[in-house]
C-alpha positions as CSV (number, residue, x, y, z in Angstrom):
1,X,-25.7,22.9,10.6
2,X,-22.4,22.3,8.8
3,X,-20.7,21.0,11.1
4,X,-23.9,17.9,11.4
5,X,-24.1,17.7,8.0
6,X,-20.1,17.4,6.9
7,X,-20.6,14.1,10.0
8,X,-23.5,12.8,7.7
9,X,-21.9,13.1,4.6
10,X,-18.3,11.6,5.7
11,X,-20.1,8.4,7.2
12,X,-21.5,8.2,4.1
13,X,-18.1,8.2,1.9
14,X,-17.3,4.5,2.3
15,X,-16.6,2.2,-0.7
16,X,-17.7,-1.1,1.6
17,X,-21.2,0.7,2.5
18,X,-21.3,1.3,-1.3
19,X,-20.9,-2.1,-1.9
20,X,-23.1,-3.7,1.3
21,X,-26.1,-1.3,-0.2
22,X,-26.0,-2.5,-3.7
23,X,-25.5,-6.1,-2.7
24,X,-28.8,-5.5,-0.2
25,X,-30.6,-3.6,-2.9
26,X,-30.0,-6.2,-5.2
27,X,-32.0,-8.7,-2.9
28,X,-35.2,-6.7,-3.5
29,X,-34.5,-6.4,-7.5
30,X,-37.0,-9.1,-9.5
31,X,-35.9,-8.4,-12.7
32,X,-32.8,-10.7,-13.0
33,X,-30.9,-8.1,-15.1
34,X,-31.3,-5.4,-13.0
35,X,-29.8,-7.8,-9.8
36,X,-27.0,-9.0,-12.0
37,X,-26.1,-5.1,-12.7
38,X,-26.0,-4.2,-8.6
39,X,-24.0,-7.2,-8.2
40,X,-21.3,-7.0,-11.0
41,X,-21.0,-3.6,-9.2
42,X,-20.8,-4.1,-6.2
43,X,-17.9,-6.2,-7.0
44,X,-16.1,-3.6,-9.9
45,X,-16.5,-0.7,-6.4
46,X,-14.7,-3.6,-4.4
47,X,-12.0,-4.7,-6.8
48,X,-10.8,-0.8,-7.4
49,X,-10.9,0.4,-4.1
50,X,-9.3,-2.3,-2.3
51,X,-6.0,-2.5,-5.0
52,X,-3.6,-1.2,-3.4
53,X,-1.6,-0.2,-6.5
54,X,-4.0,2.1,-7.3
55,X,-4.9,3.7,-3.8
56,X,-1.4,4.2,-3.7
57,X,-0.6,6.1,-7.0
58,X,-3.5,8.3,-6.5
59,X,-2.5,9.1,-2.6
60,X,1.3,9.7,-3.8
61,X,0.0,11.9,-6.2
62,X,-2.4,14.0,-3.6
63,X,0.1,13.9,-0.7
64,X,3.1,15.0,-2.6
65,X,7.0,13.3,-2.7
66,X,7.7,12.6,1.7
67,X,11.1,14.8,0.8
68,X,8.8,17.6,1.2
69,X,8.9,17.5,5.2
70,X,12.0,18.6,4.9
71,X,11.4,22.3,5.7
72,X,13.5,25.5,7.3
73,X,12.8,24.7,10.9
74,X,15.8,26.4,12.9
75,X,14.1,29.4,13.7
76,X,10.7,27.5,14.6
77,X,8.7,29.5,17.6
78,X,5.1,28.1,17.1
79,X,4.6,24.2,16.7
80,X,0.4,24.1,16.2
81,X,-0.1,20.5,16.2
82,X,-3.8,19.6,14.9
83,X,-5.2,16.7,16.8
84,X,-7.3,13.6,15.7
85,X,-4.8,11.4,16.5
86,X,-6.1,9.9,19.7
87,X,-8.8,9.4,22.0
88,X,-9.3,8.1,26.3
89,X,-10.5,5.6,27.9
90,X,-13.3,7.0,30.5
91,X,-12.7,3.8,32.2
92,X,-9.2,3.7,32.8
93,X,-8.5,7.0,31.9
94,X,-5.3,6.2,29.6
95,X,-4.9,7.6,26.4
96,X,-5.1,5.4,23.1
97,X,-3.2,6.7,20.0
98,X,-4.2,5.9,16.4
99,X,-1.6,5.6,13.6
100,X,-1.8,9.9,13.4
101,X,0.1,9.8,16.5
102,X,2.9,10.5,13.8
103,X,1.8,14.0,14.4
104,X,2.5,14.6,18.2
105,X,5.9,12.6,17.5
106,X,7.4,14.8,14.9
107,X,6.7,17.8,16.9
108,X,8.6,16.4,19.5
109,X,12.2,16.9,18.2
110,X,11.5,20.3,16.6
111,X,10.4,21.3,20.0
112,X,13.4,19.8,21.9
113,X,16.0,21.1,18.3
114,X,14.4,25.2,19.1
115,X,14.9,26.8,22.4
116,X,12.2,29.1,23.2
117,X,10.0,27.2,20.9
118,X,6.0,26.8,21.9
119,X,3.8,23.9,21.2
120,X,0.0,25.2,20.4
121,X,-2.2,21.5,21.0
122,X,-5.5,22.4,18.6
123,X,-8.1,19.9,18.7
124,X,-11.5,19.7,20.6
125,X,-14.4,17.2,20.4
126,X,-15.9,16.1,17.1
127,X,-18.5,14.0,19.0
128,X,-21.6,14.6,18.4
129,X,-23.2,11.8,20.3
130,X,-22.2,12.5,24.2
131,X,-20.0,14.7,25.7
132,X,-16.0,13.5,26.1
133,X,-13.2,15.4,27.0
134,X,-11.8,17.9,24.5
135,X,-8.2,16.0,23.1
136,X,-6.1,18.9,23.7
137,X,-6.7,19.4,27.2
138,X,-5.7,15.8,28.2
139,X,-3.0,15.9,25.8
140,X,-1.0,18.7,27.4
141,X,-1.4,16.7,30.5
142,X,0.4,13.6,28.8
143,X,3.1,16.5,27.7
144,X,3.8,17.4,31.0
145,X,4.3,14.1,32.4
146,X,7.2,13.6,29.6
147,X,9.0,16.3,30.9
148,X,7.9,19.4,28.7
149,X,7.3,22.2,30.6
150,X,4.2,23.6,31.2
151,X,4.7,27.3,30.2
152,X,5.2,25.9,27.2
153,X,2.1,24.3,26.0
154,X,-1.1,25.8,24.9
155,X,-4.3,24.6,24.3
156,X,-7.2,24.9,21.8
157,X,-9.7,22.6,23.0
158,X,-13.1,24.3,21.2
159,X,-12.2,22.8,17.7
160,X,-14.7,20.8,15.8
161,X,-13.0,20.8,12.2
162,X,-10.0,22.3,10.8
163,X,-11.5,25.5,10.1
164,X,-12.4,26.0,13.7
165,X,-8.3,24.7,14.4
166,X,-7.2,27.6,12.2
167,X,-10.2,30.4,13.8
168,X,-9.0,29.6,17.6
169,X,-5.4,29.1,16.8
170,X,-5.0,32.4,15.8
171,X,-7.0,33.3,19.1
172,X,-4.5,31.9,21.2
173,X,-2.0,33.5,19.0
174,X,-3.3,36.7,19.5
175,X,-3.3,36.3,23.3
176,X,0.2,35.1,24.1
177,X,1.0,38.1,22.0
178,X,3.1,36.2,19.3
179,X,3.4,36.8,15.6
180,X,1.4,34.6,13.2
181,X,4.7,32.5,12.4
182,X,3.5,28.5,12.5
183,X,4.9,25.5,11.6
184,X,1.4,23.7,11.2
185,X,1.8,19.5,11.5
186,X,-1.3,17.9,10.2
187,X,-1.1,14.5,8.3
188,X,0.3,14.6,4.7
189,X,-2.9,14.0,3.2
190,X,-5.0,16.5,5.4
191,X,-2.1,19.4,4.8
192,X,-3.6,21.3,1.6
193,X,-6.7,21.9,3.5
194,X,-5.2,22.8,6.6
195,X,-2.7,25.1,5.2
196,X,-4.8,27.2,2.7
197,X,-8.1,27.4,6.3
198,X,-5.1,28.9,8.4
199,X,-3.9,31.4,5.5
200,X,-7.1,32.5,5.1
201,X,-6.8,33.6,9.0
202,X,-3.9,35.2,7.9
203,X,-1.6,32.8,9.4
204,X,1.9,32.5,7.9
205,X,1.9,28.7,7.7
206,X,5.1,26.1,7.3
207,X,3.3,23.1,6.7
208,X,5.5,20.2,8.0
209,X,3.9,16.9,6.8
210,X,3.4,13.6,9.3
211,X,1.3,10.4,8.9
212,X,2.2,9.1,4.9
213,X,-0.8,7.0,3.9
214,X,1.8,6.2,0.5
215,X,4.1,3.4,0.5
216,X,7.8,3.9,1.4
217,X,8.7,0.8,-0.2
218,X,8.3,-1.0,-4.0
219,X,5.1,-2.3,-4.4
220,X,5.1,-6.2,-4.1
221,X,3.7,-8.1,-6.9
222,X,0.7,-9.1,-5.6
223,X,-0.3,-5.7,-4.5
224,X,-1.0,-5.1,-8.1
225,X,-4.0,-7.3,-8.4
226,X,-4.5,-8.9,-4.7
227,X,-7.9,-7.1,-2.6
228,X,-6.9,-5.8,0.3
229,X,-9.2,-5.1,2.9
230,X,-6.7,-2.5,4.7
231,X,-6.3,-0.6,1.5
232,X,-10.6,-0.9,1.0
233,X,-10.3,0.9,4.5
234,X,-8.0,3.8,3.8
235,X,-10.0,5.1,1.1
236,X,-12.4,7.1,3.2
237,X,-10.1,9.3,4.6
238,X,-9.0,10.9,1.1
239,X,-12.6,10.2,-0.1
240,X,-13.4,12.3,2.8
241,X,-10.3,14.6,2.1
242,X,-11.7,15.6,-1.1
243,X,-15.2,16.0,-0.1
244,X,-14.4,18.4,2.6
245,X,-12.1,20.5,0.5
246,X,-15.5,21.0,-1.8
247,X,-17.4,21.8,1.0
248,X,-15.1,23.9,2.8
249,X,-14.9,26.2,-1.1
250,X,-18.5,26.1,-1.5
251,X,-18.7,27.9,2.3
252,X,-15.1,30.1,1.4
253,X,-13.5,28.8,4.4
254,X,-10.5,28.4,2.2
């Protein structure tokens, strides 16, 4: 039932459907004050969540200062690498990355820098539409056809959310017989919520963060006032950051 209704509520945490509902809702307003309200806004919700000044302090200011991926990673033995970072074609059966792919390529070196290290792919299906195949199954297959060995690589493919990452990672710790040592790679903005569901397992977690939404460059001069429809677009996924990190209290999964 959680898991349906945290898909309902995220779809939901968009400012453009905000704004497309009040605009539609002011069509069937009659009283002329009341349509002038919806409209004005409508279009305050577009002007603040499409400045990208502003998405960008508030991000910097939930993800943290980038130095912090700096962390101690010569002794590294478990790389759990959450997934959400791609999806495959049933047609031609080839994987397409997103942006997140960030993830899967800062593992890599940390892999390649540690002898002995493993790699622990979590990530299943989230659909809840049809049946597709879970991420981390074809995903080892796309590390083994780089060259990493397959003894290497295990899979958590039953994952719906990052609770259930953290509940079936610890399973497949448990039955490789390793400690509960993890450098967890999850996207900067995701990492808080990640981190504290896989301590709560009682996983020893050194978060290594991937994926920056924040700017690594000055802000140009137009950024300050300019819309922008990419920024407009980012702001569900810390929108939907925060609102699982209440939920996820509310049912002490962290």
């Amino acid at each position: 039932m959680f898991f349906f209704l945290s898909k309902i509520l995220s779809f939901l945490i968009s400012p453009f459907l905000w704004c497309l509902f009040l605009l539609v809702l002011s069509r069937f307003m009659k009283k002329a004050n009341y349509k002038k309200v919806l409209r004005f806004s409508a279009f305050a919700i577009f002007l603040l969540f499409s400045n990208t000044a502003l998405f960008n302090w508030t991000i910097t200011k939930w993800e943290g200062p980038m130095e912090n991926t700096q962390v101690e990673i010569s002794k590294a033995s478990n790389i759990v690498i959450l997934g959400g970072y791609s999806s495959i074609n049933s047609k031609s059966n080839k994987i397409l990355f997103f942006q997140s792919v960030d993830r899967l390529l800062q593992a890599l070196p940390i892999y390649h820098q540690n002898p002995g290290s493993k790699i622990i792919l979590s990530g299943g299906s989230a659909e809840i539409m049809f049946e597709e195949t879970p991420e981390a199954t074809y995903l080892k297959d796309y590390l083994v056809s780089i060259n990493i060995p397959e003894k290497d690589i295990f899979v958590e493919s039953h994952s719906r959310n990052t609770n259930e990452n953290a509940i079936h990672t610890k399973q497949v710790l448990s039955s490789i017989n390793s400690n509960l040592d993890v450098i967890l790679i999850t996207s900067a903005f995701h990492m808080r919520r990640a981190k504290m569901c896989f301590e709560k397992t009682g996983i020893k977690v050194t978060p290594y963060y991937s994926h920056f939404l924040q700017h690594t460059n000055q802000l140009k001069p137009g950024e300050y006032f300019i819309p922008s429809l990419a920024t407009l677009n980012q702001w569900p996924l810390l929108l939907k950051e925060w609102l699982g990190l209440l939920m996820y209290k509310i049912n002490g999964y962290i």
